[in-house]
N, C-alpha and C positions, 0 to 999 in steps of 0.2 A: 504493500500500500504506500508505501515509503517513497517510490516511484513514482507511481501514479501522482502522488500529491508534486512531486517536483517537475515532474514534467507537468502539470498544468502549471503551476506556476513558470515556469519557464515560458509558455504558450501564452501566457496575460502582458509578463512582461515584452513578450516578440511584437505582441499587438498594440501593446500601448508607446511603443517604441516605433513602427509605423505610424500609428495616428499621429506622435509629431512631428514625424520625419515621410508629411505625405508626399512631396515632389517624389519620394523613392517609391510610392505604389509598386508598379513595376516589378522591382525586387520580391516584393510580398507574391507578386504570383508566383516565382518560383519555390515556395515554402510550400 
């Protein structure tokens, strides 16, 4: 479970990290 929990947060930070660096969208498609 230990996993789980870190890989979402890893996954919030990825997206929160796009919404402020949206000129880079782009990038996010390839995730």
């Amino acid at each position: 479970m230990i996993d789980l929990q870190e890989s979402t947060r890893h996954k919030i930070i990825i997206i929160l990290f796009f919404i402020k660096a949206k000129p880079n969208w782009q990038i996010s498609m390839f995730i």
